[in-house]
C-alpha positions in Angstrom: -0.2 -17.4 33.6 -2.4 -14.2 33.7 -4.0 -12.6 30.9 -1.4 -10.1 30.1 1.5 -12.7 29.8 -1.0 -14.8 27.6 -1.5 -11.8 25.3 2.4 -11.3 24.7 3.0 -15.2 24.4 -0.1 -14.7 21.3 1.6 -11.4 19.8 4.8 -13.2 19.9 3.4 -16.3 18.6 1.8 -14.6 15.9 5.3 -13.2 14.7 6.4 -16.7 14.6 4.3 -18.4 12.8 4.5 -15.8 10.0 8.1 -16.1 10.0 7.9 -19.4 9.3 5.5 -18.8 6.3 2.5 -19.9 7.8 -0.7 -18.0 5.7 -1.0 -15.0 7.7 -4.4 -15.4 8.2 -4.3 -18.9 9.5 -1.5 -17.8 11.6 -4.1 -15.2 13.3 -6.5 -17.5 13.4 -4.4 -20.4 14.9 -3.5 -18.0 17.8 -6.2 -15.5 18.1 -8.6 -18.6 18.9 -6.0 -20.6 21.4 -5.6 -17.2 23.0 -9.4 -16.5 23.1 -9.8 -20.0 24.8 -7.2 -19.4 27.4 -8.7 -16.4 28.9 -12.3 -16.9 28.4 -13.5 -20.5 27.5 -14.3 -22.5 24.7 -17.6 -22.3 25.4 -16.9 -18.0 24.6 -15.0 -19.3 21.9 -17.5 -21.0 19.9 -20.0 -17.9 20.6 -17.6 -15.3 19.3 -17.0 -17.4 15.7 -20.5 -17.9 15.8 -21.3 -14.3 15.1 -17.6 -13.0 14.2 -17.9 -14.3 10.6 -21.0 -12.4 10.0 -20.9 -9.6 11.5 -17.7 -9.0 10.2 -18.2 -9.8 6.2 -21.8 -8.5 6.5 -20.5 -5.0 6.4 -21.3 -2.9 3.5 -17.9 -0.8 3.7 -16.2 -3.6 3.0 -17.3 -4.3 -0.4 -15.2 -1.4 -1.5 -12.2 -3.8 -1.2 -13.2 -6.3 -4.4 -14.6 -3.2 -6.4 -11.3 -1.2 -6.1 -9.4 -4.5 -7.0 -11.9 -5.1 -9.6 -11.0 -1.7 -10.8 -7.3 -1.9 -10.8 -7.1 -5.4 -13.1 -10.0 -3.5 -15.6 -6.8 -0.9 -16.2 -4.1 -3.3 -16.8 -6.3 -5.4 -19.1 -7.6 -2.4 -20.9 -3.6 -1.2 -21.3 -4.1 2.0 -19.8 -0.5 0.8 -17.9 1.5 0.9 -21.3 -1.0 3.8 -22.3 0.6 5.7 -19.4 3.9 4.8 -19.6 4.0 5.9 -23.1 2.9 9.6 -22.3 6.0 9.4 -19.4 8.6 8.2 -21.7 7.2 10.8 -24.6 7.7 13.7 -22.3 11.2 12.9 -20.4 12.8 9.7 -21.3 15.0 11.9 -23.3 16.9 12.6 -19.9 19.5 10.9 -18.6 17.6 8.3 -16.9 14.6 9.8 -18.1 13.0 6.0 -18.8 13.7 5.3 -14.7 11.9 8.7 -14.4 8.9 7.8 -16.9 8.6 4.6 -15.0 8.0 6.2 -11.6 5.5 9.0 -13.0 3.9 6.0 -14.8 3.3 4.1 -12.0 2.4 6.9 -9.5 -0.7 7.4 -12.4 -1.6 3.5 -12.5 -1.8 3.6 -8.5 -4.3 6.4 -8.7 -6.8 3.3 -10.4 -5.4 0.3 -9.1 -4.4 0.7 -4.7 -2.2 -2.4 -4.8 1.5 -2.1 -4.9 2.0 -5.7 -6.2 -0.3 -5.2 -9.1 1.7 -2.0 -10.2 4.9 -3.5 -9.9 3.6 -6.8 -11.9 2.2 -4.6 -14.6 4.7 -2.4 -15.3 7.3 -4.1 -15.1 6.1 -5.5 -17.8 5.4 -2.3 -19.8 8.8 -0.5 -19.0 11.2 -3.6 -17.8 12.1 -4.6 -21.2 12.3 -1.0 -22.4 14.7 0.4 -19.9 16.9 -3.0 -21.0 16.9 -2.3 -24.4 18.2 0.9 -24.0 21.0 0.1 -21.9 20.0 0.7 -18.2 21.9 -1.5 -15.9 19.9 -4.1 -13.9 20.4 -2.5 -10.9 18.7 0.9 -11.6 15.8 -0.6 -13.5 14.5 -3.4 -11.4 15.4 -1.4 -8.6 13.0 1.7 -9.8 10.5 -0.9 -10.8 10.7 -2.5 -7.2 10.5 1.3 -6.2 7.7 2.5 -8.4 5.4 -0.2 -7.8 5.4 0.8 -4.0 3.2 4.0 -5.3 0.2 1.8 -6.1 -0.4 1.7 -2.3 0.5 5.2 -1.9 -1.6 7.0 -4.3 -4.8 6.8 -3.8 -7.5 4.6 -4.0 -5.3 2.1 -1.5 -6.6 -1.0 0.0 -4.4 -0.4 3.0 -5.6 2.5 3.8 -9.8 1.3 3.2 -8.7 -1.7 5.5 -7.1 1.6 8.0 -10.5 3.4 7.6 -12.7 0.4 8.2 -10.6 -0.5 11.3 -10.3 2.9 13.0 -13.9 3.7 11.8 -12.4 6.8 9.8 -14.1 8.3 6.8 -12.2 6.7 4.0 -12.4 9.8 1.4 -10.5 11.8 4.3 -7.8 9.3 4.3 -7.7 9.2 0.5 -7.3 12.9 0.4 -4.8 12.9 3.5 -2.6 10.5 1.3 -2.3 13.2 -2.0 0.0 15.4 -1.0 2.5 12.1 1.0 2.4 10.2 -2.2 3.4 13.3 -4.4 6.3 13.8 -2.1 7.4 10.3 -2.6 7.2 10.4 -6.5 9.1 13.1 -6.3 12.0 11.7 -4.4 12.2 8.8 -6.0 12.3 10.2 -9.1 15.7 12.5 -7.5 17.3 9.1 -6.7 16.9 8.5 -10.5 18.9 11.7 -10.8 20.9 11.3 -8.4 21.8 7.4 -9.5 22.7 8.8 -12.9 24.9 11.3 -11.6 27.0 9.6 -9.8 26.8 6.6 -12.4 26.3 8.4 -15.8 26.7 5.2 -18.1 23.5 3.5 -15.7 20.8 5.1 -18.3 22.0 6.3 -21.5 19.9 8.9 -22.9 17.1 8.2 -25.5 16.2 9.8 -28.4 13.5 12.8 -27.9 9.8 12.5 -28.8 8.7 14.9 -31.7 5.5 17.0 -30.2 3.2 15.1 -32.2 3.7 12.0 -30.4 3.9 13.8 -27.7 0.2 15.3 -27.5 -0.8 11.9 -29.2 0.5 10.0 -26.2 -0.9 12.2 -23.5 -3.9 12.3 -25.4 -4.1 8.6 -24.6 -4.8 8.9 -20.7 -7.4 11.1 -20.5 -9.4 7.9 -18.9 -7.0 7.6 -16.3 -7.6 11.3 -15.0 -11.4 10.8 -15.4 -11.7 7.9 -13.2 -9.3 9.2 -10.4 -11.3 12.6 -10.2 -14.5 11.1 -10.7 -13.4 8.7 -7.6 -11.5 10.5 -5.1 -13.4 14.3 -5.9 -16.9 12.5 -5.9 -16.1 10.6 -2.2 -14.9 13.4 -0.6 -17.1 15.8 -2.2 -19.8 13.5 -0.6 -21.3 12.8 -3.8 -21.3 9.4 -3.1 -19.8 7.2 -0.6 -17.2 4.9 -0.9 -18.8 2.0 -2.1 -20.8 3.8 -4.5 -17.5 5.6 -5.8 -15.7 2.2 -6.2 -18.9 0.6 -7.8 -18.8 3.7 -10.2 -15.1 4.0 -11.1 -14.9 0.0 -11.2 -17.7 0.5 -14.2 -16.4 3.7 -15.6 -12.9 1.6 -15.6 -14.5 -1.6 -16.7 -16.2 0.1 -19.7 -13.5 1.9 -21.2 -11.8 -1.4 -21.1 -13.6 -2.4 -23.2 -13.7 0.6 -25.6 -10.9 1.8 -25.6 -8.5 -1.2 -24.3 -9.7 -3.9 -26.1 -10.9 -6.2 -23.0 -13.8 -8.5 -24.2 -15.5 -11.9 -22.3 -12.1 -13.6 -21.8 -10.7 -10.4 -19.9 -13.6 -10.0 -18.1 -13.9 -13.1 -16.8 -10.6 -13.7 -15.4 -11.0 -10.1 -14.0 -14.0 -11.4 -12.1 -11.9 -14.8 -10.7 -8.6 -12.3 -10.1 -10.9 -10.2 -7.8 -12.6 -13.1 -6.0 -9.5 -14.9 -5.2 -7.7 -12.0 -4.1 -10.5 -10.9 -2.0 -11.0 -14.0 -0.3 -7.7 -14.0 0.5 -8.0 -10.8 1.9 -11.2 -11.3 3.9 -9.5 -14.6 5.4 -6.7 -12.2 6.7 -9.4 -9.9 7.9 -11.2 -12.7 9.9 -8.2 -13.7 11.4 -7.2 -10.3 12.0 -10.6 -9.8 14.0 -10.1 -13.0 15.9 -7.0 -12.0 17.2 -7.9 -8.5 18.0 -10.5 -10.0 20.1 -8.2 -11.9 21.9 -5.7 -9.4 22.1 -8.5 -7.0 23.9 -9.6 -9.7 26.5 -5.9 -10.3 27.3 -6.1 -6.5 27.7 -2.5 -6.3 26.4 -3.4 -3.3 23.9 -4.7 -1.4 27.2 -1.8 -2.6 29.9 0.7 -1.2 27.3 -0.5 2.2 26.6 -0.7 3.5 30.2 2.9 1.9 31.0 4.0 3.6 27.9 2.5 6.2 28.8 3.8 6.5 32.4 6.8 6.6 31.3 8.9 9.8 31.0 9.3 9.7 27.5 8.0 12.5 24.7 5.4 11.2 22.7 7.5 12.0 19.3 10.4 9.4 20.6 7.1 7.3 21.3 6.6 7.6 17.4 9.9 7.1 16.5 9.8 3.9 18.1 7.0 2.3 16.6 7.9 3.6 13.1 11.4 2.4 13.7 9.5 -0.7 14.4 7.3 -0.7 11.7 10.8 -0.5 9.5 12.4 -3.8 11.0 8.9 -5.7 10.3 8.7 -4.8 7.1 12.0 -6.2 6.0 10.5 -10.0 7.1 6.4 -9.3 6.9 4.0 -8.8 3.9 2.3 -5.6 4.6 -1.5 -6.8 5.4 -0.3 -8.9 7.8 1.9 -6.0 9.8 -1.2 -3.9 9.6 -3.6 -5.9 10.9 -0.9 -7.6 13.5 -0.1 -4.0 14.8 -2.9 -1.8 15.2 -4.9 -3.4 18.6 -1.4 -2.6 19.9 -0.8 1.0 18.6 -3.9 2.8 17.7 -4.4 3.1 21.7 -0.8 3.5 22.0 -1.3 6.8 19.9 -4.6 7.9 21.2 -2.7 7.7 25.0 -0.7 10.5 23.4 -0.5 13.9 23.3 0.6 15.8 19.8 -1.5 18.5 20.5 -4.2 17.3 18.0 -7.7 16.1 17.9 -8.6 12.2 17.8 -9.4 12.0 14.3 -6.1 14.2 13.4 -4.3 11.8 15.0 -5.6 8.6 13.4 -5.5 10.4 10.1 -1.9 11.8 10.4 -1.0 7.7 11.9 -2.5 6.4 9.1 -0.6 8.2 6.8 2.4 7.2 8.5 1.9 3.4 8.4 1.5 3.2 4.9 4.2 4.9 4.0 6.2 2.3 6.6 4.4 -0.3 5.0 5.8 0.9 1.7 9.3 0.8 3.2 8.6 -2.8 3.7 7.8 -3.5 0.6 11.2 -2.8 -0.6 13.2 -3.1 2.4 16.3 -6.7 1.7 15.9 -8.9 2.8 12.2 -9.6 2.3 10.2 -7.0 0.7 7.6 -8.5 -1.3 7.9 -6.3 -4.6 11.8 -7.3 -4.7 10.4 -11.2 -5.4 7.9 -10.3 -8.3 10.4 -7.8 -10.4 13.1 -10.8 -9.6 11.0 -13.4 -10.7 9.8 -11.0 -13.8 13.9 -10.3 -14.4 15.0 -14.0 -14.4 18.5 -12.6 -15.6 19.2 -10.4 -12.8 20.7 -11.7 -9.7 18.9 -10.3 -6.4 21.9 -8.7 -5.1 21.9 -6.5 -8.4 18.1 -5.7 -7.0 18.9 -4.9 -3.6 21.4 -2.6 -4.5 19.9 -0.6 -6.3 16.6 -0.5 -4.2 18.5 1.5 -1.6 18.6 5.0 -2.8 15.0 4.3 -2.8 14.8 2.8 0.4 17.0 5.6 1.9 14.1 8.3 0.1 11.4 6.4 2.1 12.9 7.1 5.3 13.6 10.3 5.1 9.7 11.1 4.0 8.5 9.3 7.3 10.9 11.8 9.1 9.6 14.8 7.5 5.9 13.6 7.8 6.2 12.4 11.6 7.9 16.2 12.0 5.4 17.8 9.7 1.8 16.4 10.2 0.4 19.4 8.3 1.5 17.7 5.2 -1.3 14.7 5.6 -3.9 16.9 7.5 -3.7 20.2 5.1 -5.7 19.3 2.0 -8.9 17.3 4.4 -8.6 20.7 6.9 -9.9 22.0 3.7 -13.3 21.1 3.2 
């Protein structure tokens, strides 16, 4: 068997494994160092893990990953969630389906200090769940919006997708931060027309709710002036090059931590299970990232990655269906893989795929404009029946509602998504505008 064919038996492997619910990163692991030993030795083997793990978890950029995460559970104990929400539901949850639309606004503000899509789902589903039931929204439209709207915490930025993009494609992360504004504005405001459009075509979905006086208005938005402070502070001081990353996620995670406890209430409880949150989470993230690495390795000695971009591109083909393909591939992982894994499984295989290319822009264009692109697939996936992840935790948070109610009425949603991928992929301007700036 040559290297190649052992490099497509890994990849395939891989898919396997993680179908069958193995940890994806065990599953890279598993085959990344089987692989690694076919083509180049055990003896190679043992050198690589010898100085993989180091090298790897050694990095400095990477401890922006547990500080964002840190960040994110600070908000959700310190209520700035329901703080949030409230200031939504003051302004517009006297529309018809103006709850659903408060619900998506609030979560598109929570992602800009959390970066996990899980975490914003969880949490506010928790905050506007049981007030979109009590005031009559069917089950469909309001786990289905909540399944939706948690998909924005990856979206908005900070995103630990795209610092795990950055750190693997050695791209500035405040660039990619930036890149990801004007996308994730687009997608909170098409999800908030499928509200619209949902209650148009089924008016007796959301009843309308009485309308906030202006005092409670300005008292409720009053309330997330911290939420605004930390995202500028963060994203403006990065790319401003105020600070780097790290020091931007060590900052906002204090900033976040503090007000906490000022203004949310968090005291030595919170904070502690804040602290083992973040160090379980990350380790399961850094395991990934390991195994990730691993396999990359032994995806490159295979030379797979590299036989695969020059027979793509030899072929006649225009690098936009090129695009299409692996987005429309990106789309059918999504509906059975969690969205680390799909990252991390993909890019030795696409990254040179795309750099073969030619879209008439410069390297870094194209990596930022790709990874742009892959989150918002990965988003699709989050949300895509059968599988998508965030589907499972509103479920499990909505006991009541069966999962068919959930699926359908995820798909106005899901049908949003892909349309936004279509007019990003035709329109790379929208990522690459606002970093062309500075």
């Amino acid at each position: 068997m040559s290297d190649f064919d052992i490099g497509l038996v890994m990849f395939a492997s891989a898919l396997a494994l993680i179908a069958l619910r193995l940890p994806v990163g065990i599953a890279m692991l598993l085959v990344g160092g089987a692989g690694f030993a076919a083509i180049g030795g055990w003896e190679r083997l043992l050198a690589t893990l010898n100085s993989l793990t180091f090298s790897r978890f050694s990095s400095y950029t990477l401890s922006v990953i547990p500080l964002f995460l840190l960040m994110g559970d600070f908000a959700t104990r310190g209520g700035m969630n329901r703080a949030l929400f409230r200031c939504a539901r003051a302004w517009v949850g006297h529309w018809r389906g103006g709850l659903a639309v408060a619900t998506i606004g609030g979560c598109a503000a929570f992602g800009a200090i959390c970066g996990s899509s899980l975490a914003t789902a969880a949490t506010m589903s928790q905050v506007a769940g049981p007030e979109m039931r009590r005031n009559g929204y069917s089950p469909a439209l309001a786990t289905g919006t909540l399944a939706a709207g948690g998909t924005l915490g990856i979206l908005i930025p900070p995103s630990v997708i795209l610092v795990i993009y950055a750190i693997y494609t050695e791209i500035s992360i405040g660039t990619l931060f930036v890149a990801a504004i004007i996308p994730g504005l687009i997608a909170t405001l098409g999800y908030m027309l499928v509200v619209h459009l949902y209650t148009r075509l089924s008016p007796g979905a959301a009843p309308p709710a009485e309308r906030a006086p202006w005092r409670e208005r300005w008292a409720a938005t009053a309330e997330v002036w911290p939420v605004l402070l930390v995202f500028v502070l963060v994203i403006a001081g990065i790319y401003g090059g105020w600070f780097s990353a790290t020091e931007g996620a060590a900052i906002g995670a204090a900033l976040t931590g503090l007000l906490a406890v000022t203004l949310g209430g968090m005291r030595w409880q919170g904070l502690k299970e804040s602290l083992l949150s973040t160090a379980i989470t990350t380790g399961l993230i850094f395991v990934v990232l390991l195994g990730a690495e691993l396999f990359g390795a032994a995806l490159a000695l295979s030379r797979l990655p590299a036989e695969v971009s020059a027979l793509v591109a030899g072929l006649d083909l225009s690098p936009w269906l090129i695009l299409l393909v692996i987005l429309l591939i990106y789309f059918v992982l999504g509906c059975f893989m969690e969205s680390l894994a799909m990252v991390l499984l993909t890019l030795p295989i696409f990254i040179p795929l795309m750099l073969g290319l030619d879209f008439g822009m410069s390297r870094e264009q194209v990596l930022v404009w790709f990874g742009i692109l892959v989150l918002m697939s990965v988003e699709v996936g989050m949300i895509s029946p059968p599988f998508g992840l965030n589907l499972f935790v509103i479920n499990a948070m909505a006991k009541d509602v069966p999962m068919v109610e959930t699926y359908r009425g995820v798909l106005g949603f899901v049908a949003s998504d892909l349309l936004r991928i279509l007019l990003l992929a035709a329109l790379p301007a929208l990522s690459l505008w606002l970093p062309g700036l500075w």
